[in-house]
N, C-alpha and C positions, 0 to 999 in steps of 0.2 A: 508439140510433143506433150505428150498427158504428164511428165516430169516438169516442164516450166507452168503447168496449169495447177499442178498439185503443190509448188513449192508458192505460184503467189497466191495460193488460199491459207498456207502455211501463215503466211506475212500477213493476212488477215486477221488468222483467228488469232496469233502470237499478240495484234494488234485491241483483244475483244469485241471481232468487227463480225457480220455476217452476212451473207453476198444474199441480196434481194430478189432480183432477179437478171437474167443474161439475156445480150441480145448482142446475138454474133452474122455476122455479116461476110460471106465468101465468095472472093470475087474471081470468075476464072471462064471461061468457054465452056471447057470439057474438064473433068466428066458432069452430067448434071448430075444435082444434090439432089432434088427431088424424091428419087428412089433409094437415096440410104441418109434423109432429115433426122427419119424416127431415131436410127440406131444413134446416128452422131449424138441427138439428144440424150439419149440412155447413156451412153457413153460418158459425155461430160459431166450429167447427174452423179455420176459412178463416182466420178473426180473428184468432182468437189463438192457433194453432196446436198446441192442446192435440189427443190423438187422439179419433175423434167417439166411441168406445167410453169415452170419460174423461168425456162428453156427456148430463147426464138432464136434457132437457124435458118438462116435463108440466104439465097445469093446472086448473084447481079454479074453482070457480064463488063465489059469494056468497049463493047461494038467492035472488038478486032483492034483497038491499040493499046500500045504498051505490052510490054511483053507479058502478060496476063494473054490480051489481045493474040498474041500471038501463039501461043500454047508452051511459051515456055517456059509457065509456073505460076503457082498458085496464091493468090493474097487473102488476107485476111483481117477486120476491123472485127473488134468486140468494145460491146458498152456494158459497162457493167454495174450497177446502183447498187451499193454499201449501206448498210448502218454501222455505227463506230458507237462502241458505248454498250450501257448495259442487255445484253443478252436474252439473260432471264425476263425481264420486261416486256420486250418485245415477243417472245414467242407467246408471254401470255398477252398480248394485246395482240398478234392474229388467231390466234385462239377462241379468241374472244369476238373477232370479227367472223369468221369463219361459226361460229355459231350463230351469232347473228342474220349472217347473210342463208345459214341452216332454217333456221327459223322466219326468217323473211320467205323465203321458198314454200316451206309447209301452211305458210298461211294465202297463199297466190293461190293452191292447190284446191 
């Protein structure tokens, strides 16, 4: 529910934390993810305003056991890497790389 995903980001930022990047994992038969990844991604971005390139949905089957397996519902793992601490720093230190890796690129060219 985009309410429990929006309240532990709440627990985050309450924390001066800021969510790195996500890597969620959906484990089920049917339906496949495949043809609706992108939107899930946009979606969560939406949430909890992490960028959707920070964003890995994908998802994995059970071979038929367990009730995943069985089609009677759907499971779900996320990992998720945190920084805890100062903020401001951090955004200027991918800013800072992000130029660089800018610049790395226009000199390959």
């Amino acid at each position: 529910s985009d309410r429990f995903l929006d309240f532990a980001c709440d627990l985050v930022r309450q924390k001066n934390g800021v969510i790195l990047n996500m890597d969620i994992t959906i484990i089920c038969e049917l339906p496949k993810i495949g043809p609706h990844r992108e939107q899930m991604c946009t979606r969560i971005a939406e949430i909890t305003g992490v960028d959707p390139s920070r964003i890995s949905v994908k998802a994995t089957t059970t071979e038929g056991l367990g009730f995943t397996g069985r089609g009677e519902g759907i499971a779900a793992r996320a990992s998720v890497s945190l920084f805890m601490g100062m903020i401001a720093k951090l955004d200027d230190q991918i800013d800072l790389n992000q130029t660089r890796a800018e610049n790395d690129l226009q000199s390959l060219r």
